[in-house]
C-alpha positions in Angstrom: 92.1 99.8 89.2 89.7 98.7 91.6 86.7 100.9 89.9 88.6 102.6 86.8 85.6 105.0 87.3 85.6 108.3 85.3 86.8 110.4 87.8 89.4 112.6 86.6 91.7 115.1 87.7 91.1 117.2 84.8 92.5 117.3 80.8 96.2 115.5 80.8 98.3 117.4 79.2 102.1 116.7 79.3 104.7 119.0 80.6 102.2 121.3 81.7 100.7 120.8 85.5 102.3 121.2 88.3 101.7 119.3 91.7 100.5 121.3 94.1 101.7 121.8 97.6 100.5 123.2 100.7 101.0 123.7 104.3 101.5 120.6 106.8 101.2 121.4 110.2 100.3 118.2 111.7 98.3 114.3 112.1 94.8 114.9 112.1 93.2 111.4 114.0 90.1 110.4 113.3 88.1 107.6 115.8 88.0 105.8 118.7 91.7 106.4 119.6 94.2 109.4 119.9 97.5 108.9 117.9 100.4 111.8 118.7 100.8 114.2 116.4 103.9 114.5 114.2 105.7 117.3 112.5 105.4 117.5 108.9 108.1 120.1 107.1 106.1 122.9 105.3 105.8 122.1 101.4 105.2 118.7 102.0 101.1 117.8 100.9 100.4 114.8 103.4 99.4 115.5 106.8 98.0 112.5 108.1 94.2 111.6 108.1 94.1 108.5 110.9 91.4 106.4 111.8 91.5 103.9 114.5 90.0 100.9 114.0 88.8 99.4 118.0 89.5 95.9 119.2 85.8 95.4 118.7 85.4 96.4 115.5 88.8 93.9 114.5 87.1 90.7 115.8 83.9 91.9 113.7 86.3 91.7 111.1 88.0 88.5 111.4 84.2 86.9 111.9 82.8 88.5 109.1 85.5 87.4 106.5 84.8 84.2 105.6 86.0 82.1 102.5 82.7 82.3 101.1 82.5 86.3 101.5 86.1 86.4 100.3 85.1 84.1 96.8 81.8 86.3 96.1 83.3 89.8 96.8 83.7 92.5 94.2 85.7 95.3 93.1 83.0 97.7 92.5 82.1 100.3 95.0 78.6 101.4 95.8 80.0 104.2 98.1 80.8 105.9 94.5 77.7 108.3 93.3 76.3 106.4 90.0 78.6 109.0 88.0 81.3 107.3 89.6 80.3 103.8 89.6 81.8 101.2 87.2 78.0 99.3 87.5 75.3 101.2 89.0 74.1 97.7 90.0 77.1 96.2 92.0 77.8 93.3 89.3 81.4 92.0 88.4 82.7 93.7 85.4 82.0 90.7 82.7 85.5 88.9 81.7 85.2 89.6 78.3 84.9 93.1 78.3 86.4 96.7 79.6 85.2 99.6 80.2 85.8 102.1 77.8 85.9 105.9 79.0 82.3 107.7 78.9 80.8 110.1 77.0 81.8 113.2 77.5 79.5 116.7 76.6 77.1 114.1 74.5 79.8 112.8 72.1 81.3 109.6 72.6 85.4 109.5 73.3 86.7 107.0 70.5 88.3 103.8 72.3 91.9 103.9 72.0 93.8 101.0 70.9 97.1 99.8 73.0 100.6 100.5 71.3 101.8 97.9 69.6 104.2 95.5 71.6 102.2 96.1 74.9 102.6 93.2 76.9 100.2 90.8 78.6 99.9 89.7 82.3 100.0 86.2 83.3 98.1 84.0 85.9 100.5 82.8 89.0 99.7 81.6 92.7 101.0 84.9 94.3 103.8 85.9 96.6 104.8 86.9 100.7 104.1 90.7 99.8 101.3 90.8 98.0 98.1 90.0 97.8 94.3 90.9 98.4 92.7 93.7 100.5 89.0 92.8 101.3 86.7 95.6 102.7 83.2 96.8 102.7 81.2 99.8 101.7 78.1 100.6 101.7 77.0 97.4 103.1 78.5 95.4 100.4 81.4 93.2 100.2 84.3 94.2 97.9 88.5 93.7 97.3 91.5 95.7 96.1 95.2 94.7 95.9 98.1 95.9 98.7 101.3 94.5 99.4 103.4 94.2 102.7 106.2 97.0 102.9 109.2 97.6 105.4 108.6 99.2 108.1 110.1 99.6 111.9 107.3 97.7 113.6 106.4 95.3 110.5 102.9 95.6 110.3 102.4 97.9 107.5 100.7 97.5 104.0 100.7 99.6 101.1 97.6 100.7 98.6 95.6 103.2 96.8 94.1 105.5 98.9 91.0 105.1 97.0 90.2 101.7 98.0 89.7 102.7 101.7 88.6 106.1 101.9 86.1 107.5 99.7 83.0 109.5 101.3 84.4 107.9 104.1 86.8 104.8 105.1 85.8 101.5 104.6 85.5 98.9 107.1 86.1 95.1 107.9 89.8 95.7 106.3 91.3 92.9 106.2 94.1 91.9 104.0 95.1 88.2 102.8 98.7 88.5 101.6 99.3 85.4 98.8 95.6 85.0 98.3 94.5 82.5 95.7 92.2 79.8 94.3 90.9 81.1 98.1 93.6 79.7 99.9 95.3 81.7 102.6 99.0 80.7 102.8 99.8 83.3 105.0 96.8 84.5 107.2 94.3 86.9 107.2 95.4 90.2 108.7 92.6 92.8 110.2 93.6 96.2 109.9 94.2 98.4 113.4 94.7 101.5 111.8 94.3 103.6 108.1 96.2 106.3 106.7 95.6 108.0 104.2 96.9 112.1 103.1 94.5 115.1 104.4 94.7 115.9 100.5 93.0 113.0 99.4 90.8 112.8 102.2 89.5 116.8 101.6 89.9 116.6 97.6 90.5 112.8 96.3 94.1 114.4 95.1 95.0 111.7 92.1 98.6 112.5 93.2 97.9 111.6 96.9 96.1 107.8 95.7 98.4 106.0 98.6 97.5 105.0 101.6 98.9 102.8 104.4 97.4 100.6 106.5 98.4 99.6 109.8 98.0 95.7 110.6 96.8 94.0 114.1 99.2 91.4 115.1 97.9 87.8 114.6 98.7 84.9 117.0 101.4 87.8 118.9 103.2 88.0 115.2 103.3 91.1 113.2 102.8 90.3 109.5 106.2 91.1 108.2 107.7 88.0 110.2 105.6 86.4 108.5 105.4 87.6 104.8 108.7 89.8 105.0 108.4 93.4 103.1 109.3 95.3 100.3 111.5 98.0 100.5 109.8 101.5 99.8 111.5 103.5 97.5 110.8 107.5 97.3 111.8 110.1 94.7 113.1 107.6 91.7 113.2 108.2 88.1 109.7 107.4 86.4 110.9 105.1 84.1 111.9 102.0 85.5 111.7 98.0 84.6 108.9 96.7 86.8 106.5 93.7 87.5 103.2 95.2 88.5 100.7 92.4 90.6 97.5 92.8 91.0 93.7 90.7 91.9 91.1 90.7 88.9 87.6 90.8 89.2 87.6 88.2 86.9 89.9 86.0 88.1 90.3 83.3 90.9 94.1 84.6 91.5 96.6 87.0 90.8 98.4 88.5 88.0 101.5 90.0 87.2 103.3 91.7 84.4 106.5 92.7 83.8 107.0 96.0 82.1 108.2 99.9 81.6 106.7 102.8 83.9 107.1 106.3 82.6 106.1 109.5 83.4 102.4 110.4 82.3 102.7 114.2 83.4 104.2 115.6 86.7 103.2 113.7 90.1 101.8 110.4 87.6 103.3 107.7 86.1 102.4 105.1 83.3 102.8 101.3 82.4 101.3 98.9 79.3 99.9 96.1 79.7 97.0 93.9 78.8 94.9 92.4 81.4 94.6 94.8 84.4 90.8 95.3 85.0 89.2 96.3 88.2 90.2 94.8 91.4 94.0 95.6 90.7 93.7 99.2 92.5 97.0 99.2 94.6 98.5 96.7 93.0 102.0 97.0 93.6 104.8 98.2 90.9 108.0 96.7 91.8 111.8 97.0 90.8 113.8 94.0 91.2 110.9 91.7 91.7 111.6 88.2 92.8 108.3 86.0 93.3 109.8 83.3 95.4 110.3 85.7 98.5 108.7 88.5 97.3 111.2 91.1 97.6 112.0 94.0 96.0 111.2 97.8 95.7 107.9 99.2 95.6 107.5 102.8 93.8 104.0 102.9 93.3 100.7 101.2 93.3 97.7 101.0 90.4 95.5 104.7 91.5 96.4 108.2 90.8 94.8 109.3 87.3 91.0 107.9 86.9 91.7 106.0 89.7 94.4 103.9 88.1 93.0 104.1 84.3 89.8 103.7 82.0 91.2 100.7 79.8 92.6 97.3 80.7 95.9 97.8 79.2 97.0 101.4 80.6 97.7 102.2 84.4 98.5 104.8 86.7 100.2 105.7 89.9 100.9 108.8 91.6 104.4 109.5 92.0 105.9 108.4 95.1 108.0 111.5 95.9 108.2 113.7 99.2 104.6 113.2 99.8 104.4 109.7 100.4 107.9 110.2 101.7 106.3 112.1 104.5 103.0 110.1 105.3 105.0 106.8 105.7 107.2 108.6 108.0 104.2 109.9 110.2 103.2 106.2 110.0 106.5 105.1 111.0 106.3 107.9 113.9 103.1 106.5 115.2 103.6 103.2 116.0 107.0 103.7 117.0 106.0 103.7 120.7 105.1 99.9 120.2 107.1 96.8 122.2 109.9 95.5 120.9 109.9 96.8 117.7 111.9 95.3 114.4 114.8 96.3 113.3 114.4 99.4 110.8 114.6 98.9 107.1 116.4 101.1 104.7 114.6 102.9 102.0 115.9 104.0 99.0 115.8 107.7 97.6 116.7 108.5 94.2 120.1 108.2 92.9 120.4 104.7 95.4 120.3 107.2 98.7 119.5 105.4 101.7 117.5 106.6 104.3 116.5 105.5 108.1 112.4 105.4 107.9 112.0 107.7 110.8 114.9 110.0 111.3 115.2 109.9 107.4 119.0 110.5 108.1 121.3 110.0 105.0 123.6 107.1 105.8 
């Protein structure tokens, strides 16, 4: 919930919307470099929308990041029209208090109170996998939450769409994987290249609120020799034991919480849980989480509905079904002309099915 604006993709009610699906013919590419196309299977709803980020523009990057930027950036995007916006003015959310949703036709929405039981997140000095995404927008310096997943080359990251494409996508990315107390434990990354679904891009499509984000290599290492990955898993139930991480506005390091996902409405999920405010957009949910090494199995990331939720103790994710399923691969398909490439991972499907990340052949 890197804004929890109060964008919405209309009245939630359960059991009765459908996703919707449409034609994918191919990548569209956006920038200073041409990617090859790949062939998307009709029904899917994520053809590619690429954009290339130069060589140039990466050093920018790397020299405009520094620890101070990094300490004084926010999670509130000016890019958002004021209807959109958290705080018109660009300021940190204040620690003590959340948002609560807007008025709507002149009468104020009642705040809602969390179920009883709802857990709390804790402080904790990060993981490999995850950590903070630091871009800017309109000028101004801001941060969302990603993580490191598996992937044939190992250099891609995971996290809402809407942290880096809006009106348009955001530049310096550069993500900081175990980012705390502004330490770096392991680097700061530039991004070479952002993907996010032709949906989201055309529409903001809460169920297409992914994106992935291709990494420069840093010193001639990609970032998962460095960090390792999480496995991506596509098509799972909704419910599922998680931990959820994610960087606060409001905090000098990360959180995480462990908790129960369940389905909101078709193409959304849900967890509980105190203490997510805004910076936490893309924060990873993860089955099987273990914080030494980071591993485990990513099914979704804080986005989808309102942009990941209007209070501090409910958040969203689009489902990760054959959508994502089908931009990762088109990922996967475009770097796979790189040198040397890592071994590919296995992903998991539903009912435990594995898959090979580009031929997506059952094993």
């Amino acid at each position: 919930m890197s804004w929890r604006s109060t964008y919405k993709a209309g009245v939630a009610v359960l059991g009765t919307l459908a996703a919707t699906s449409m034609a994918v013919v191919a990548v569209v590419v956006i920038g200073a470099a041409s990617v090859a196309a790949a062939s998307v299977p009709r029904g899917d709803s994520a053809t590619a929308a690429t954009y290339q980020v130069s060589a140039a523009a990466q050093g920018r990057t790397r020299d405009h990041w520094t620890p101070q930027r990094m300490r004084t950036a926010t999670a509130i995007s000016p890019a958002l029209s004021p209807a959109l916006s958290p705080s018109p003015t660009g300021t940190r959310l204040p620690a003590t208090t959340r948002r609560p949703l807007q008025p709507t036709e002149g009468r104020a929405v009642p705040a809602a109170s969390a179920p009883k039981g709802t857990p709390r997140a804790a402080p904790f000095t990060g993981s490999p996998t995850t950590g903070a995404l630091f871009y800017t927008t309109g000028g101004k310096n801001h941060f969302c939450t990603a993580s490191v997943v598996d992937s044939t080359a190992g250099d891609m990251v995971l996290t809402a769409a809407h942290c880096v494409y809006w009106k348009g996508f955001a530049t310096n990315i550069e993500y900081v994987p175990g980012y705390h107390d502004g330490k770096q434990p392991y680097g700061a990354w530039p991004v070479a290249r952002i993907t996010v679904a032709s949906g989201w891009e055309s529409s903001h499509d809460p169920d297409l609120d992914f994106a992935f984000l291709t990494t420069a290599s840093v010193d001639g290492q990609r970032i998962q020799a460095r960090t390792g990955g999480l496995t991506i898993g596509f098509t799972r139930w909704y419910s599922e034991k998680i931990e959820v991480v994610g960087h606060n506005d409001t905090d000098t390091g990360p959180i995480r919480c462990a908790t129960k996902s369940f389905r909101f409405r078709p193409g959304q999920m849900e967890f509980y849980c105190h203490g997510f405010w805004t910076g936490t957009s893309g924060g990873p949910w993860i089955i099987g989480y273990n914080v030494k090494s980071g591993t485990g199995t990513v099914f979704g990331v804080i986005g989808g509905y309102e942009t990941g939720g209007d209070y501090e103790w409910a958040s969203y994710s689009a489902y990760f079904g054959s959508a994502t399923r089908s931009l990762y691969q088109q990922v996967e398909r475009q770097t796979a002309i790189l040198p040397t490439p890592a071994p590919a991972p296995t992903v998991t499907g539903s009912a435990g099915v594995a898959y090979h990340p580009i031929s997506d052949t059952r094993r």
